[in-house]
N, CA and C atoms as an extended XYZ file, in Angstrom:
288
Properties=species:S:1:pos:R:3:atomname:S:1:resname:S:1:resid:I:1 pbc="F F F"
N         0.000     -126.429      -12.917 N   UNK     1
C        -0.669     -127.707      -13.008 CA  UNK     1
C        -1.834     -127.730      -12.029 C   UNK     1
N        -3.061     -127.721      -12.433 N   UNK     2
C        -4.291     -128.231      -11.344 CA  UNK     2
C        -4.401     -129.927      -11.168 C   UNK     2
N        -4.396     -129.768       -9.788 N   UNK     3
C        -4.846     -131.313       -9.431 CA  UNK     3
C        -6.384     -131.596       -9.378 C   UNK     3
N        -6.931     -132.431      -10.289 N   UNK     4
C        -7.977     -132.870       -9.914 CA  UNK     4
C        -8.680     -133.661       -8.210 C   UNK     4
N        -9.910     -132.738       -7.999 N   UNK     5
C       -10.391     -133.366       -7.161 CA  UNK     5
C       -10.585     -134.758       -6.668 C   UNK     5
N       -10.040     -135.229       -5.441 N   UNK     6
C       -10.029     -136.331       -5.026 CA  UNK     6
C       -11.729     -136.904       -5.228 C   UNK     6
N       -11.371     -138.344       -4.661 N   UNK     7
C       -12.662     -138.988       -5.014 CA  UNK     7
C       -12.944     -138.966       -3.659 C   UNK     7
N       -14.259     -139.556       -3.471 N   UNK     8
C       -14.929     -139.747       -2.077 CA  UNK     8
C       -13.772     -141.229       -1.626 C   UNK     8
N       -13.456     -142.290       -2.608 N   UNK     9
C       -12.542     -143.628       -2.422 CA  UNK     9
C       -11.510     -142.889       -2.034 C   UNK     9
N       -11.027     -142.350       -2.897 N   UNK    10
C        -9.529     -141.344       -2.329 CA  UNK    10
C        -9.112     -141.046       -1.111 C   UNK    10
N       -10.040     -140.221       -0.972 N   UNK    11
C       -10.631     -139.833        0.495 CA  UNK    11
C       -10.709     -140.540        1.574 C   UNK    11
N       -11.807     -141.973        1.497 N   UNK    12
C       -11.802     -142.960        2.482 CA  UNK    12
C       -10.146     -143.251        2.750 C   UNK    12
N        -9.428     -144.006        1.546 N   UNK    13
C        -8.507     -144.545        1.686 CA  UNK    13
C        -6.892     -143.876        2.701 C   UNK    13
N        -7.199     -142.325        2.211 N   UNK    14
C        -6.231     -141.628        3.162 CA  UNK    14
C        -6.747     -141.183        4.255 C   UNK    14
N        -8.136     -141.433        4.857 N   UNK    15
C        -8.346     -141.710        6.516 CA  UNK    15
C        -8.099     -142.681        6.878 C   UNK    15
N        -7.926     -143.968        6.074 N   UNK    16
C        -8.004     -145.288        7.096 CA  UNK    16
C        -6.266     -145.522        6.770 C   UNK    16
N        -5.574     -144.890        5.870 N   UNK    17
C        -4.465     -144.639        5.907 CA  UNK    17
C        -3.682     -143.835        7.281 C   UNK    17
N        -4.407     -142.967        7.402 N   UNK    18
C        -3.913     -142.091        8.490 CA  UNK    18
C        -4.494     -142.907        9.934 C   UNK    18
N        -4.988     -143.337       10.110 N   UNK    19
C        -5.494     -144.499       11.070 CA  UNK    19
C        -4.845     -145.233       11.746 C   UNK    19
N        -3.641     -145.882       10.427 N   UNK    20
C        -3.317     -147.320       10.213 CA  UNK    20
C        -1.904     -146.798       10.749 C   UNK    20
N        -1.406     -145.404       10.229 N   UNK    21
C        -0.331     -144.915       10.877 CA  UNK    21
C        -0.317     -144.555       12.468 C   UNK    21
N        -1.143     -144.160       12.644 N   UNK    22
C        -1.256     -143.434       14.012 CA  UNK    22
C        -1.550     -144.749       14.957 C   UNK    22
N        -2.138     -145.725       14.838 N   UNK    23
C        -2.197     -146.557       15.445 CA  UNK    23
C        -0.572     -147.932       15.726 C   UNK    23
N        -0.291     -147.370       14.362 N   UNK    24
C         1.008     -148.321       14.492 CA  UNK    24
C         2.252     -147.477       15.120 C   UNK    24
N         1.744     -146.068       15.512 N   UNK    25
C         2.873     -145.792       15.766 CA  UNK    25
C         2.827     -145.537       17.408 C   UNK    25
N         1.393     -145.967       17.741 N   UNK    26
C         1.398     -146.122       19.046 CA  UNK    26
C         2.111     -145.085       20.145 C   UNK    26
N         2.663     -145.405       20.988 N   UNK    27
C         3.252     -144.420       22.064 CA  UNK    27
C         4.161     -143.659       21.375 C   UNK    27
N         4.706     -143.976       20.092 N   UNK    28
C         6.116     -143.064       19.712 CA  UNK    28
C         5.613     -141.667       19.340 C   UNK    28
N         6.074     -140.681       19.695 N   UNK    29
C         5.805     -139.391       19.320 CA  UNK    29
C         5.887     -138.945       17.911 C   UNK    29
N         5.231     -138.302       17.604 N   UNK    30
C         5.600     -138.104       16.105 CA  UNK    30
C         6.309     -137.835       15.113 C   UNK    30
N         7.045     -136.568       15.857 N   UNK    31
C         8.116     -136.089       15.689 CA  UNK    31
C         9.391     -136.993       15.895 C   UNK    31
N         9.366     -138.187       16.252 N   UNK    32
C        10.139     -139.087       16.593 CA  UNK    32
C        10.640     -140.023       15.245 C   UNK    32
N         8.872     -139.992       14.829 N   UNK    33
C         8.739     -141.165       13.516 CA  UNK    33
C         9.339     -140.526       12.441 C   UNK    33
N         9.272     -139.404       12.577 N   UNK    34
C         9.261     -138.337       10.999 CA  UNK    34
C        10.635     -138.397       10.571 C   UNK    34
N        11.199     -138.086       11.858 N   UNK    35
C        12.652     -137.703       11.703 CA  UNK    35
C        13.487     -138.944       11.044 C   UNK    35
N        12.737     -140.119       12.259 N   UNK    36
C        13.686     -141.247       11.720 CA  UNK    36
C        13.509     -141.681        9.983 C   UNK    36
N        11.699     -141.311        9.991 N   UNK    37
C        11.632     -142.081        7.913 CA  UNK    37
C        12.187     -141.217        7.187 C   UNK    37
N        12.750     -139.975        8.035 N   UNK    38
C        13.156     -138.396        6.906 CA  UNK    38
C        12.270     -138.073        6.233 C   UNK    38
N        10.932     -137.325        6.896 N   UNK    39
C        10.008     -136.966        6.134 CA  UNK    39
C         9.943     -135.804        7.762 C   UNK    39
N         9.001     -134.699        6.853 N   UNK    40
C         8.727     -133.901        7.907 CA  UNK    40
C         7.343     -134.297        8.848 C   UNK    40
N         7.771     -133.659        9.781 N   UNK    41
C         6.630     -133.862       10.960 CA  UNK    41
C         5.304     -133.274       10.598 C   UNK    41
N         5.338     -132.217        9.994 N   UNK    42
C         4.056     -131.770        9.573 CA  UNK    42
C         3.329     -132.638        8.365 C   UNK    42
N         4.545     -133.759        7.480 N   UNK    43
C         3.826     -134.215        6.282 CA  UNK    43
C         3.285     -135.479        7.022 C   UNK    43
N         3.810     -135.949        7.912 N   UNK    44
C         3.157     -137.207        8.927 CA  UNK    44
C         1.816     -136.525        9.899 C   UNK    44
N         1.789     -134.888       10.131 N   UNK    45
C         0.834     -134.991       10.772 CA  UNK    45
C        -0.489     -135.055        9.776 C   UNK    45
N        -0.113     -134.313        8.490 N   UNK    46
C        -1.360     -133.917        7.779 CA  UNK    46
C        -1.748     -135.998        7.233 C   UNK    46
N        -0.708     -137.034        7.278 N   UNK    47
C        -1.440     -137.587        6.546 CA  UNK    47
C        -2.364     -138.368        7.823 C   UNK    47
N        -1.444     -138.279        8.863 N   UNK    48
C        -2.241     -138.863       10.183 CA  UNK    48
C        -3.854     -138.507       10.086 C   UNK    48
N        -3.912     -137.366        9.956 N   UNK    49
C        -5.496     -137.006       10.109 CA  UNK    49
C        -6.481     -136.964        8.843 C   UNK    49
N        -5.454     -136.833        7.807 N   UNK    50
C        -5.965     -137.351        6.314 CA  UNK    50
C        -6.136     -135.837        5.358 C   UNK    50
N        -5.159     -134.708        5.760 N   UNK    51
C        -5.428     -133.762        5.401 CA  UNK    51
C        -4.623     -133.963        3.651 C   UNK    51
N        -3.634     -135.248        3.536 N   UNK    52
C        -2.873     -135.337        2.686 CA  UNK    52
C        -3.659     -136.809        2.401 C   UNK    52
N        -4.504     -137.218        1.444 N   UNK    53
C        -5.056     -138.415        1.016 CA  UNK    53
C        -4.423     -138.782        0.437 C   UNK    53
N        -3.513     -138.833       -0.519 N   UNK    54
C        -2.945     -139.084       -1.534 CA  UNK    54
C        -1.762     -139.057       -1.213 C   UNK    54
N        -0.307     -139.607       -0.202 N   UNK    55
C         0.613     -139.145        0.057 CA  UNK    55
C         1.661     -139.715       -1.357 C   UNK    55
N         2.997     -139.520       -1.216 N   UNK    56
C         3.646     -140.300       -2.274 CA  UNK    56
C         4.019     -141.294       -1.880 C   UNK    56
N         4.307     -142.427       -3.018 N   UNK    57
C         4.504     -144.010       -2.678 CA  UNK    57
C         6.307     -143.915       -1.984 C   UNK    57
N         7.152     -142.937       -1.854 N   UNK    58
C         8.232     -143.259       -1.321 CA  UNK    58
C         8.002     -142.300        0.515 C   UNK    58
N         7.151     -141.400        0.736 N   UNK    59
C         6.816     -141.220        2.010 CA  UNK    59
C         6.475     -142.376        2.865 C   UNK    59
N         5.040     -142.772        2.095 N   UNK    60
C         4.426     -143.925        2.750 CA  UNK    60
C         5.595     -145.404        2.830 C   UNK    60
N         6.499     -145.474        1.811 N   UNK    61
C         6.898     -146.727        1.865 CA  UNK    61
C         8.137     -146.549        3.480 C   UNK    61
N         8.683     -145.218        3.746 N   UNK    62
C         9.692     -144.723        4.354 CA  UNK    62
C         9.038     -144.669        5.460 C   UNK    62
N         7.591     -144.657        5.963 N   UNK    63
C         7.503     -144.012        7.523 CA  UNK    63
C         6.877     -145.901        7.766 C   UNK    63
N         6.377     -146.095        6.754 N   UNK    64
C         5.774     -148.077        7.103 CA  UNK    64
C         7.127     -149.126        7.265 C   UNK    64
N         8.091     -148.412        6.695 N   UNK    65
C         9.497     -149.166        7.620 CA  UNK    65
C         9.652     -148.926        8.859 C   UNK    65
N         9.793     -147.674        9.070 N   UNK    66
C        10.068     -146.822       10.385 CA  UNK    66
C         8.921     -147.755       11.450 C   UNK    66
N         7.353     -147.886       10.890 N   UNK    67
C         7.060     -148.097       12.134 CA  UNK    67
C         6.885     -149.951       11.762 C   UNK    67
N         7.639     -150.596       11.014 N   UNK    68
C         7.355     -152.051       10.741 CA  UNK    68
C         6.147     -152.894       10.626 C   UNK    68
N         5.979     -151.624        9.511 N   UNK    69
C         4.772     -152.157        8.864 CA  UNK    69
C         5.278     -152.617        7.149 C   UNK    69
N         4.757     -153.850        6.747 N   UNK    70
C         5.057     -154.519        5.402 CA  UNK    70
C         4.379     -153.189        4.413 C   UNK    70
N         4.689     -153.229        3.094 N   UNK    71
C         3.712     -152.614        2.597 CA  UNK    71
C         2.725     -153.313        1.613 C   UNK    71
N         2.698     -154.273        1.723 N   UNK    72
C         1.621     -155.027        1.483 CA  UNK    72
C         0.632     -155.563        2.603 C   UNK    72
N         1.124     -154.906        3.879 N   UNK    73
C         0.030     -155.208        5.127 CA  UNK    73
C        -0.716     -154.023        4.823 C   UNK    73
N         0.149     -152.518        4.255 N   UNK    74
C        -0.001     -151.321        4.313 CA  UNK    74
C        -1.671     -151.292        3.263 C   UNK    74
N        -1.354     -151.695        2.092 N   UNK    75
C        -2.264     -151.790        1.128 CA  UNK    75
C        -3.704     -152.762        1.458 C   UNK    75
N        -3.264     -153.912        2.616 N   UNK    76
C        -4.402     -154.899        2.985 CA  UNK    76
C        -5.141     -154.145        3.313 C   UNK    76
N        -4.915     -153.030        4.542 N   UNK    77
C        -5.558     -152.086        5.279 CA  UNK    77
C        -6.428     -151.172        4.600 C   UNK    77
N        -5.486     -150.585        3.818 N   UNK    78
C        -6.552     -149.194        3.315 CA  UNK    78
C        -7.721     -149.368        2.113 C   UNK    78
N        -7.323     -150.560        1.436 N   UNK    79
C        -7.436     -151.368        0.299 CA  UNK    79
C        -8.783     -151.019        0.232 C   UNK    79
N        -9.808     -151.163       -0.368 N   UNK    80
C       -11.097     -151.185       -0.288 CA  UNK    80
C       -12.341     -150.545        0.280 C   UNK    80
N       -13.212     -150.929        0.347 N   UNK    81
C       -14.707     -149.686        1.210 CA  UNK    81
C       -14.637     -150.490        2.910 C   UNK    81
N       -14.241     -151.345        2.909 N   UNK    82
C       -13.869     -151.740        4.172 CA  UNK    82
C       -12.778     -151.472        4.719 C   UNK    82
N       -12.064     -151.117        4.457 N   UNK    83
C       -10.485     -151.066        4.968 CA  UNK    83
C       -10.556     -151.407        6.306 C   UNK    83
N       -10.072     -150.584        7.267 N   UNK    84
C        -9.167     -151.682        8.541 CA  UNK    84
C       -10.476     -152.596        9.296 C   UNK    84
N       -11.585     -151.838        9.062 N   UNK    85
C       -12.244     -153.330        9.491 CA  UNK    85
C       -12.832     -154.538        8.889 C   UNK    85
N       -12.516     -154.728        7.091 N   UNK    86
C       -12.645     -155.740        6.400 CA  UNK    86
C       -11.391     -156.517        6.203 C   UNK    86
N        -9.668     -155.877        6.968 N   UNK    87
C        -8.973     -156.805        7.347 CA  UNK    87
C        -8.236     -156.169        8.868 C   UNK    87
N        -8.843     -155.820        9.335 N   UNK    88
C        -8.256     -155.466       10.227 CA  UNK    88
C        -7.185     -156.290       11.070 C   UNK    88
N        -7.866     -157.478       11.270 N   UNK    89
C        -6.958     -158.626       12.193 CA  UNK    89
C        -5.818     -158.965       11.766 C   UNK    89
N        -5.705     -159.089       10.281 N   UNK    90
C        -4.784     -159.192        9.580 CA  UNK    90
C        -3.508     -158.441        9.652 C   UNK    90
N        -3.487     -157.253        8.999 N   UNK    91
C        -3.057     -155.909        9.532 CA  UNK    91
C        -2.471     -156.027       10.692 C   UNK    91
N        -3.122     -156.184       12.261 N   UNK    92
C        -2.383     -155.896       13.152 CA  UNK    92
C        -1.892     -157.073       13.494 C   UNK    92
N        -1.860     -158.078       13.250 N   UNK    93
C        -0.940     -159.121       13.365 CA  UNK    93
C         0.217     -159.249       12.099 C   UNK    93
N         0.121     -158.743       11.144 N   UNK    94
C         1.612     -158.384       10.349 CA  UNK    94
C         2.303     -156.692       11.316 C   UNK    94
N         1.608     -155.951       11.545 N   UNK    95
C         1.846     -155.005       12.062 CA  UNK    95
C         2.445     -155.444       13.509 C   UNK    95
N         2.597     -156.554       14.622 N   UNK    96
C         3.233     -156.635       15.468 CA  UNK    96
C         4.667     -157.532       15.313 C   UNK    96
């Protein structure tokens, strides 16, 4: 099976994705987060930095528990050509 090339949107969306994680997960180590959503540490690092744009909807829904994030705060965030700074405030006030 070939996967078609991501889009440039694609793209945006799994940096400000990987953003939205790394910021919510704040002081916790990574290897900390992974273990607890049961996902591997390497699939949290690649999406942290956005090497994985596209992660699957049961990763993402499993590590945005872990760090108590809604996933509809999850989607406010990455949502659009603005993402975390066309809702940013939002976001981190569901995010605390």
């Amino acid at each position: 099976m070939v996967r078609l090339p991501l889009t440039p949107d694609e793209i945006a969306r799994g940096e400000r994705l990987g953003a939205l994680l790394r910021q919510a997960r704040g002081g916790r180590s990574m290897l900390e987060v992974a273990v607890a959503a049961d996902v591997s540490p390497e699939t949290l690092r690649k999406i942290e930095t956005g090497r994985v744009a596209t992660p699957s909807f049961p990763t993402v829904a499993a590590v945005a528990v872990e760090l108590g994030l809604s996933l509809d705060a999850v989607w406010a965030e990455i949502d659009g050509p603005g993402g975390l700074g066309a809702s940013g405030e939002q976001g981190r006030r569901a995010a605390s």
